[in-house]
Structures are given as structure tokens and as C-alpha cells.
C-alpha positions in Angstrom: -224.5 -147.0 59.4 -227.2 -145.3 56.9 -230.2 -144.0 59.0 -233.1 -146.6 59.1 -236.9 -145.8 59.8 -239.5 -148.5 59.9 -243.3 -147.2 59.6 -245.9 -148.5 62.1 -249.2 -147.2 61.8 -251.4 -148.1 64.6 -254.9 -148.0 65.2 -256.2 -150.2 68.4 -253.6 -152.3 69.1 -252.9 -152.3 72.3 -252.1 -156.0 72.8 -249.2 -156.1 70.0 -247.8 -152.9 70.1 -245.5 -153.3 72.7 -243.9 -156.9 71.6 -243.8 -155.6 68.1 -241.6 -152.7 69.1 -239.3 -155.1 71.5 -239.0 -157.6 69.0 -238.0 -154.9 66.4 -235.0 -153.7 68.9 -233.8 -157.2 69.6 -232.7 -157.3 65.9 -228.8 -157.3 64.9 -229.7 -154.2 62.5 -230.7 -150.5 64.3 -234.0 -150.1 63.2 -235.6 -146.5 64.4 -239.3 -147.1 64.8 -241.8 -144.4 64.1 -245.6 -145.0 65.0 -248.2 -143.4 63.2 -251.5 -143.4 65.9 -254.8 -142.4 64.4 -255.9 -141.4 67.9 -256.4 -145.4 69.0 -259.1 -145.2 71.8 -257.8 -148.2 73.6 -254.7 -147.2 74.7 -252.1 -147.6 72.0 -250.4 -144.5 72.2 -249.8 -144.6 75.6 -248.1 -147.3 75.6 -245.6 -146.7 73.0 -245.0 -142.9 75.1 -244.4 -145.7 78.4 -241.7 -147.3 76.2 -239.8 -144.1 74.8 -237.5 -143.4 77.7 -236.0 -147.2 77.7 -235.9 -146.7 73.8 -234.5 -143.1 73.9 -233.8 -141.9 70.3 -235.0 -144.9 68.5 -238.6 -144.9 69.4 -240.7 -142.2 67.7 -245.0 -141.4 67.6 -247.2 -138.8 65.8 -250.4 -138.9 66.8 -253.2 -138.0 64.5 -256.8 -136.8 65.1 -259.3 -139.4 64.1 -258.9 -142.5 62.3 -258.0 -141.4 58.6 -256.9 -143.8 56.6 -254.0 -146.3 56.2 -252.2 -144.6 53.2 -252.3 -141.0 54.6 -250.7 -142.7 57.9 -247.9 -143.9 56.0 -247.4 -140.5 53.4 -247.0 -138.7 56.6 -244.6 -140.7 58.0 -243.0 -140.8 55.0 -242.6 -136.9 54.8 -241.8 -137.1 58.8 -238.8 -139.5 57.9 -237.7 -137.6 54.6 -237.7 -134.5 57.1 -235.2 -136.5 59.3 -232.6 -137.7 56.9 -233.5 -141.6 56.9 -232.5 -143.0 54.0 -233.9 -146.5 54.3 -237.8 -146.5 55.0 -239.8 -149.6 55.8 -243.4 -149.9 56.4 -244.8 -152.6 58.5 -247.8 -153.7 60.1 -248.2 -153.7 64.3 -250.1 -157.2 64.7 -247.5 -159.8 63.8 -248.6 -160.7 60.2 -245.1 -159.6 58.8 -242.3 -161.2 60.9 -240.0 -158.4 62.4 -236.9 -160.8 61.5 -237.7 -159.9 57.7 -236.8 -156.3 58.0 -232.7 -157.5 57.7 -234.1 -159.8 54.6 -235.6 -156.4 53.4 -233.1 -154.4 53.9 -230.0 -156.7 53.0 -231.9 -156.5 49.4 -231.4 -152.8 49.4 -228.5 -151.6 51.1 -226.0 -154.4 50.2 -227.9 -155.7 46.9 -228.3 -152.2 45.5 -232.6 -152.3 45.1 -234.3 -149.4 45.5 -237.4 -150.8 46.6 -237.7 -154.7 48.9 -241.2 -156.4 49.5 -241.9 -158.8 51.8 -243.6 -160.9 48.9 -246.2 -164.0 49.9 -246.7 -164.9 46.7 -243.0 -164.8 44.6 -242.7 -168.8 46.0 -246.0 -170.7 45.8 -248.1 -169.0 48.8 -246.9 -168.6 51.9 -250.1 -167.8 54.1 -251.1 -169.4 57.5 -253.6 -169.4 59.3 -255.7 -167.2 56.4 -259.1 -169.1 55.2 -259.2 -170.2 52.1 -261.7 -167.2 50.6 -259.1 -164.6 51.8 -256.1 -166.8 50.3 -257.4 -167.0 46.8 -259.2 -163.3 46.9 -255.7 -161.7 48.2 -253.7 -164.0 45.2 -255.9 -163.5 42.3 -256.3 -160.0 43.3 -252.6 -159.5 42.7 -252.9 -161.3 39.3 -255.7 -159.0 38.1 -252.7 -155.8 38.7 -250.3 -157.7 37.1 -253.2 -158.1 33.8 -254.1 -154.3 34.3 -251.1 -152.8 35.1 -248.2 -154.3 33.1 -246.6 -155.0 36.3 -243.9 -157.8 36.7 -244.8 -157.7 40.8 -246.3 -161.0 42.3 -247.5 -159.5 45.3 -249.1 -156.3 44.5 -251.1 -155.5 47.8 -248.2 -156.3 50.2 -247.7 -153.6 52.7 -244.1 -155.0 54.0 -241.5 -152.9 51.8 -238.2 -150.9 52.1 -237.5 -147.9 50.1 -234.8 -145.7 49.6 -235.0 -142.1 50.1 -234.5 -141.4 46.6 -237.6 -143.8 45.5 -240.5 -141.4 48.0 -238.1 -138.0 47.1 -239.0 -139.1 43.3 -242.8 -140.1 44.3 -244.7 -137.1 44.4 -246.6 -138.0 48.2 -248.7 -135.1 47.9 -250.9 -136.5 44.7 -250.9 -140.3 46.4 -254.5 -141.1 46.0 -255.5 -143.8 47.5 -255.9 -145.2 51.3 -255.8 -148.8 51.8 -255.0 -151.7 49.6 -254.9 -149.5 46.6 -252.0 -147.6 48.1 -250.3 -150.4 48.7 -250.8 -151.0 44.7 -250.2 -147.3 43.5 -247.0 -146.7 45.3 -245.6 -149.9 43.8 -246.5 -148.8 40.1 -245.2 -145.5 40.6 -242.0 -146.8 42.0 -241.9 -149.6 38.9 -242.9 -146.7 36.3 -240.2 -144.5 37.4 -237.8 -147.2 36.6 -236.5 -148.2 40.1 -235.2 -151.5 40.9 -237.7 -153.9 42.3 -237.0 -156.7 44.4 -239.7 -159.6 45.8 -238.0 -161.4 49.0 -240.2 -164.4 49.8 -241.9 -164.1 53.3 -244.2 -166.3 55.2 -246.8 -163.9 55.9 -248.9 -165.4 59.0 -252.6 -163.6 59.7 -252.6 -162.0 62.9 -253.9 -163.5 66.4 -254.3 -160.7 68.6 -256.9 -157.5 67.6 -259.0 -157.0 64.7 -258.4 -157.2 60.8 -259.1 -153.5 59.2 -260.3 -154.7 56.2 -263.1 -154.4 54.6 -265.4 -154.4 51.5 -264.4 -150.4 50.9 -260.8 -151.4 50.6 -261.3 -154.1 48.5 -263.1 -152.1 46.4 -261.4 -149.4 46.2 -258.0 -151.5 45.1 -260.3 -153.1 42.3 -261.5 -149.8 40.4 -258.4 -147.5 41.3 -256.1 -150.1 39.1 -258.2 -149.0 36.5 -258.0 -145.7 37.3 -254.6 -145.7 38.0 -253.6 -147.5 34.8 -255.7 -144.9 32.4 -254.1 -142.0 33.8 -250.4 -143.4 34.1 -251.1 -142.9 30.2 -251.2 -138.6 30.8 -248.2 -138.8 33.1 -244.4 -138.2 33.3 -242.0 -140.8 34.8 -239.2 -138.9 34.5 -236.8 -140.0 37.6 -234.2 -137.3 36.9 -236.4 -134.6 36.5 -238.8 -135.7 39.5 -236.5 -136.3 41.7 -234.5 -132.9 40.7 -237.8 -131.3 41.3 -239.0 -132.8 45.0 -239.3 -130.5 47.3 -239.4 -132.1 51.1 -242.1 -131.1 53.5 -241.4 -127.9 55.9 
């Protein structure tokens, strides 16, 4: 079975971390797990350490010093799993907005149906949100229309952080130049995956806004995703998206 690596990047969440990571092994499907702790004062990290013996090579953490950012957790996970040989890499939030049962949705879409990259898409049938107020609903929706206006994109849900990639997509990425750190990461990595002409694949999720700990956004993010589109989108216009020749010319991490 190919070698799976879902991408959980943590900061305080010490009351879901533990049922997210059980609920992740109770699956049909061996998912690895590897946590990504921005150095969570409450406690996060050492609970995930209390849960590696019973979880003995599938259970994985790097810590890192400070809280830095949600895309740089997940680029150095994804250089920690390209390290590793995993050739199917999800990402995935720890507080129960993106149902572990999906991953074998996500990954069925790549491994069986030949995508390169799955998301977990609220949007790709009508909206599937609960428990989101009604500001945050049409903000997050008409947020991914304004990508799809600027970008060219045929992608519904542009800012959704539950995906799968293959190895080959990230090997083909170049992680180092990634620029962005929260929503807009979630947007970039999608139109660099779309530009270098990988298959693309929205599964329709019920996405379901968390109950336990504290939302991370914030007006920064949102900003950020609004003017890096534009940014993004101009210089896509100076740029290469040549699969063979990127992908020829990745070099992993040492």
C-alpha cells in the first residue's frame, strides 16, 4: 500500500488533538499522521508525544520555535514527508472542521481515480457550512469567486485547506519560493498546482466550524489572501510552468 502522510499543524489545541488523531487511526485506510506544533503553550505537544508509543510508527511531531505561520507549518511538513518517501500527502486541520472520514473520499479521488490533487470542497454543491454565521459564509464563498474572476481558475473552493497531493504535484512546486502564510497559501498552492497542469479534483464535503478552541483567523489573513491573488496572478505572467522540466529539476530537502 503507497505510503500516506496527513499534515496537522497545531497551535493550542489541546482539547482536539487527541480525538482527532484516534479518530484518524480508526479509519479503514493507514493514514501516518505528522503534527506540525508551533511551540503550543497549552500543552499540545505533549500530548501527541503521550500518544506515540500506542501509535508507534504512525504517529509523527516536529516541533517549531514560536508561532510562525500556517503555510510555513505545512511547507515543512511537506519537505519532512518528501524526505520520507510518502507519496500521498494530505493536509488537515486539528479542531474537527474537516471530518476525518473524508480523507478515504480524498484519497479514493487520487490513488484509484488517477487525480493528482483532491480538495475537500464546501462549495462544488451548493454550501455545505454549519454552524458558520452568515458574515463568514458569504465572506468565505464570495472570496473564492473573486480567485476564480482573478485567477482564471476553474476551482470552487479556493481557500480550502483539506487536500491530497501526490508527491509528484509538491516535487514539481518549488516549496522554497511559497509565499504566502494563511489563506493565501491555501490559494497559491492551488494555482500552482492548476498552472502546472495537474489534474484537479473538488470532492464535496460538509465542512462544520469547530466547537472546541479558538478560530486563527483574522483580518491579516484575510487580507493578505485579497492582495496576494493579485500579486500572484501578475507574476504567474513572468513564470514557467513547465511540469517536465520542474519536476526534473526538484531537488528534495537534506
Amino acid at each position: 500500500m503507497p505510503k500516506t502522510l496527513v499534515i496537522i499543524p497545531t497551535y493550542n489545541e489541546v482539547e482536539n488533538i487527541e480525538a482527532i488523531i484516534r479518530s484518524i487511526f480508526s479509519l479503514e485506510t493507514l493514514f501516518e499522521v505528522l503534527i506540525v506544533d508551533d511551540s503550543s503553550p497549552d500543552g499540545t505537544a505533549g500530548i501527541v508525544k503521550s500518544l506515540q508509543e500506542e501509535f508507534k510508527g504512525q504517529l509523527w511531531i516536529q516541533e517549531r520555535k514560536g508561532k510562525l505561520g500556517l503555510g510555513t507549518a505545512y511547507i515543512h511538513g511537506f519537505k519532512y514527508a518528501l524526505e520520507q518517501g510518502y507519496e500521498f500527502i494530505f493536509e488537515m486541520d486539528a479542531d474537527f472542521s474537516h471530518n476525518p472520514a473524508d480523507l478515504e473520499k480524498l484519497y479514493h479521488a487520487c490513488r484509484v481515480e488517477g487525480y493528482d490533487m483532491s480538495i475537500g470542497s464546501r462549495y462544488i454543491q451548493g454550501v455545505n457550512v454549519v454552524n458558520w454565521p452568515m458574515k463568514r459564509v458569504l465572506m468565505s464563498f464570495f472570496a473564492s469567486k473573486y480567485v476564480q474572476f482573478i485567477t482564471g481558475m476553474p476551482i470552487q473552493d479556493a481557500t480550502a485547506g483539506f487536500k491530497c497531493y501526490r508527491a509528484t504535484v509538491l516535487k514539481t512546486i518549488h516549496l522554497d519560493k511559497i509565499r504566502f502564510v494563511g489563506y493565501a497559501f491555501q490559494i497559491e498552492m492551488k494555482f500552482l498546482t492548476w498552472k502546472y497542469g495537474f489534474k484537479i479534483k473538488e470532492v464535496p464535503i460538509i465542512f462544520t466550524d469547530r466547537e472546541k478552541g479558538k478560530s486563527k483567523m483574522s483580518t491579516k489573513i484575510f487580507r493578505e489572501a485579497f492582495l496576494g491573488v493579485i500579486q500572484m496572478k501578475i507574476q504567474s505572467f513572468f513564470q514557467s510552468f513547465n511540469q517536465k522540466q520542474a519536476s526534473a529539476s526538484s531537488v528534495l530537502p537534506q
